[in-house]
Structure formats: structure tokens, C-alpha cells
N, C-alpha and C positions, 0 to 999 in steps of 0.2 A: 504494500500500500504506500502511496506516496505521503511524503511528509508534508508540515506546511496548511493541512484541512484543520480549518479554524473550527474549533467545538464549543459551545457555550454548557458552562455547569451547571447542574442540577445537583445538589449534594443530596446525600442521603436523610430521606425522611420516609414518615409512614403514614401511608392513606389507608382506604377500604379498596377492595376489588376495582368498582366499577371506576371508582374516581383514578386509581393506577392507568388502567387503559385506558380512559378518556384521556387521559396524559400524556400517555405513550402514541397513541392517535394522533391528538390533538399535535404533537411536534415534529411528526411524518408530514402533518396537513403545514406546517408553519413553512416547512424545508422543503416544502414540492412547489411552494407559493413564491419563496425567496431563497431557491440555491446559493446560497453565498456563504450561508453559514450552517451547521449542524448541531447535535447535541447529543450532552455523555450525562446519564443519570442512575441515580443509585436506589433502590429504594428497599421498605419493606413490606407489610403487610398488615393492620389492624386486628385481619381475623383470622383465621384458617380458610384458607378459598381455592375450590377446583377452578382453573383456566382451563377452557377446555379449547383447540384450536380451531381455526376460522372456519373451516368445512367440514371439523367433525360433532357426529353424529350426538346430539343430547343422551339416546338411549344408552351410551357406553357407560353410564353411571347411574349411579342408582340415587336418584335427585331426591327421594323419599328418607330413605338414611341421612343424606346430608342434613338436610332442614331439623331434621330430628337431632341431630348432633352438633347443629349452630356453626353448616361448614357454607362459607356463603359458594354461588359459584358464578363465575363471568365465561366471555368466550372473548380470546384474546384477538387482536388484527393481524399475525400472523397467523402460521399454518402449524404442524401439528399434532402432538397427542397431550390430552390431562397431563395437568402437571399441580400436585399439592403442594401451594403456598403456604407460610405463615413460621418455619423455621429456617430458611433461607435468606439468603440477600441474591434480590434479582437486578440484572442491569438494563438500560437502553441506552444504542448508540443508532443516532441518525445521522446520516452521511452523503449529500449531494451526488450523484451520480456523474457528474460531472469529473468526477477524482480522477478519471481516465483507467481505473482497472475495474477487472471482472467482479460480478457478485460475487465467484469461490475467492478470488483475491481478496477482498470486501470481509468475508466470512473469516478466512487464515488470518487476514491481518489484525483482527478484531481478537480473535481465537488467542493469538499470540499475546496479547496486550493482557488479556485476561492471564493467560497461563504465565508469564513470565512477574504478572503479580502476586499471583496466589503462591509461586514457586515464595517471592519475599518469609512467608511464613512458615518456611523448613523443608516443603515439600519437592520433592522430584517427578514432576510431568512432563506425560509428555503428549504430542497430538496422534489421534486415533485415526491411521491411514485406512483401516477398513470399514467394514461393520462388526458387533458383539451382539451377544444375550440375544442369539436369532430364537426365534420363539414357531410354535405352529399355531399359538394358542389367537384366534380372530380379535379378541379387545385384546389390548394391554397400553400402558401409560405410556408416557414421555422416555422416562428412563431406564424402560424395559429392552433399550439398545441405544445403538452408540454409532455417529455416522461419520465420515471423513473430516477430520477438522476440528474432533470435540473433543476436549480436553478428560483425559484417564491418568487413573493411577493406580500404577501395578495391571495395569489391563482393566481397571474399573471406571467405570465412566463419573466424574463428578461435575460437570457440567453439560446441561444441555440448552442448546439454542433454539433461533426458530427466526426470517427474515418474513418480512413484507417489502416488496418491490413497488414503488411506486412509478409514476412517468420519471422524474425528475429527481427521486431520493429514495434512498432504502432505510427502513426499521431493523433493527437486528437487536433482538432482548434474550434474556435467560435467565435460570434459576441456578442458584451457588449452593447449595447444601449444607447449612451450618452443623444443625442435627441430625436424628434420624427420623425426623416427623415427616419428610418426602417419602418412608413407605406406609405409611398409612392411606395411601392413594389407594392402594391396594383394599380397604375396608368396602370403598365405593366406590368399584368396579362391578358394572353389572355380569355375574358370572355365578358359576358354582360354586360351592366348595372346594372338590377337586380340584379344579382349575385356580381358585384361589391360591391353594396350597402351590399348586407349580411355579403360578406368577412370582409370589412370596418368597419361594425359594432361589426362583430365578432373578431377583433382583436383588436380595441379598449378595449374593456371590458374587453377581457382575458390576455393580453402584457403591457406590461410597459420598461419606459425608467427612467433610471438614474436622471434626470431632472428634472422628473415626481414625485420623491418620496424619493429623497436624501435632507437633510435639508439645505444643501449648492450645488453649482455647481462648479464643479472640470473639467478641461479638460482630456482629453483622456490621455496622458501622466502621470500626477497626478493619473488616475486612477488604471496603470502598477504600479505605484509605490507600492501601497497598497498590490495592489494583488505579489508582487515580494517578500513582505517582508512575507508572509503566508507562500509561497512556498519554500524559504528559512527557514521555520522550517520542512519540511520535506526532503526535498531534499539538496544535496549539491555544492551550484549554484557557478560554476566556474567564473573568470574573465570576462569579454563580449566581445564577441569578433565579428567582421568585417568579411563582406562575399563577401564586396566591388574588384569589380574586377573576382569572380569567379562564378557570379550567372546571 
């Protein structure tokens, strides 16, 4: 990715579901309007909430358990699979298309800024040239696999992404795994038992969280820091600025 793409800051704060993606939206919509500038934001989550992605299918969960269990759920502006919020730190980086390279460029080069921040925190990653956790089972979540360009450790995937391409600029967000409250996704999956159990066991083995595998424990906030200062040797991350009021 070329260097030099002006980013404006959004630090880390926490909203509810729908007010996140109206955010995340709303700064796609700001940088399709006015390519000239972009934006890098941190955020977290008020409640527990399934995202589910742009053209998948409501029925993959079981929206009756959730309510009953105070889990809110939205459908994010990218594409694709549930992903449960609420012990993570997610990002958003919007980026003019104008930059002159490819969206897998776009993806790597973002990928890399992530990964060489989280690395600040002890860990040794590295980028996922295939796919993992191939499954036969028809539902499964977000990080029940692992696609070219997402950041693993020890062969476990800890981050996952997901782009929206617009005329003019691209979205590209994801969820950071602080704890191990991302497999509880698995509760509210609509499925069997059996097949519960598979999924369960299949993503234990292939996923990882922060927690899991970082030599200290750092909060979500702590962990924006890290990764802000990566992204700041590529980019050129403007003042931070407030969206209070207009979102």
C-alpha cells in the first residue's frame, strides 16, 4: 500500500450495535463523497451483539435465544459471516480508492498494520496464505475459518475481517479477540446439538483470543493503542476527531 493516504482519527470509544455501523456506514458514505481523505477507528461495544453480514441469511441464528439473553443483533455493511461482539476490540479503516493499488493490496496492507501491532504485545504472527477450520457443516460463524491475509497464531486465526467496496472508497473493519466471549456465537447458531458440538470443537482448536496467548493482559483500549502506532508508520493519521452529534 502506498504511503502518504491521509487518515483522520476516531479513537477508541463504545457505542451500541446499530449506532457502530451507522458509523462505520456513515464514513464509507463521507469518503465516497470527498476522496481526499479517509479514516482509522477503534471501537467497542455497549452490549453483546451478533453482526450478522450484508447478505447473510437472518435464519442462521437463533434470534429467539438472543433476545432472551439480552444479545442485541445488527447486520453489518460488509459481507460475511456472524461474528459475536462485546469482548473484543473491532476496527475501521476507510480508504479512497484512488490509492492506486488493489483491494487484496488494500486488505494485506491493512492486514499488516494490524498484525505488526498486535505483534507490539509479545506475540509472533503471522499472515494466513490459505484457508483453515474447512468445515462440511452448512451454518457456521465468522471464525469458523480463516482466508488469505488474516492474521493467525500458531495456525489459529485471531483476527477476522470483512470489506465493503464502494464507487470511490473501500470499508474494511474486524473483530480483535480480547477474551473468549467470541465463542459463545456458537450458543446462537441455529443448528443441532451434534453439530453444535462439532462447530464448538472446531473452533476451539483453530481460533484464538488475545488472552489466550498474549504474555500479559491488556484491555481493548491498550490494545488500539498499539495497533494506532503501526498505522501511523504508514499512513498519515490526522488529529481525532468527534462524530458526536452527526451520526
Amino acid at each position: 500500500m502506498k504511503r502518504g493516504v491521509k487518515l483522520k482519527l476516531l479513537p477508541y470509544a463504545i457505542y451500541d450495535g446499530l449506532k457502530n455501523m451507522r458509523i462505520d456506514t456513515y464514513l464509507l458514505e463521507i469518503c465516497e463523497s470527498d476522496p481526499r481523505c479517509g479514516f482509522l477507528r477503534f471501537y467497542g461495544w455497549a452490549h453483546p451483539t451478533l453482526s450478522l453480514g450484508r447478505f447473510e441469511k437472518t435464519e442462521v441464528i437463533d434470534v429467539e435465544r438472543a433476545a432472551e439473553d439480552g444479545v442485541d443483533i445488527v447486520r453489518r455493511p460488509t459481507g460475511g459471516r456472524v461474528v459475536l461482539h462485546g469482548d473484543d476490540l473491532t476496527y475501521a479503516v476507510v480508504v479512497p480508492l484512488r490509492i492506486g493499488t488493489s483491494l487484496q493490496e488494500i486488505y494485506a496492507g491493512i492486514s499488516e498494520c494490524l498484525m505488526r501491532g498486535l505483534s507490539l504485545l509479545g506475540l509472533d504472527l503471522t499472515f494466513e496464505k490459505g484457508r483453515l477450520a474447512r468445515t462440511d457443516l452448512r451454518i457456521k460463524p465468522c471464525f469458523a475459518s480463516a482466508a488469505r491475509y488474516e492474521i493467525t497464531w500458531q495456525g489459529k486465526k485471531l483476527v477476522g475481517s470483512a470489506q465493503r467496496v464502494g464507487k470511490q472508497a473501500v470499508l474494511q473493519h474486524g473483530s480483535i479477540p480480547i477474551g473468549r466471549g467470541y465463542l459463545k456465537v456458537i450458543d446462537y447458531m441455529r443448528c443441532d446439538d451434534r453439530a453444535r458440538l462439532r462447530l464448538r470443537k472446531q473452533m476451539e482448536k483453530s481460533t484464538c483470543c488475545l488472552k489466550g496467548i498474549a504474555p500479559n493482559e491488556f484491555t481493548a483500549a491498550q490494545v488500539s493503542s498499539f495497533i494506532l502506532e503501526t498505522f501511523r508508520e504508514v499512513f498519515d493519521i490526522l488529529q481525532p476527531i468527534s462524530l458526536e452529534g452527526k451520526v
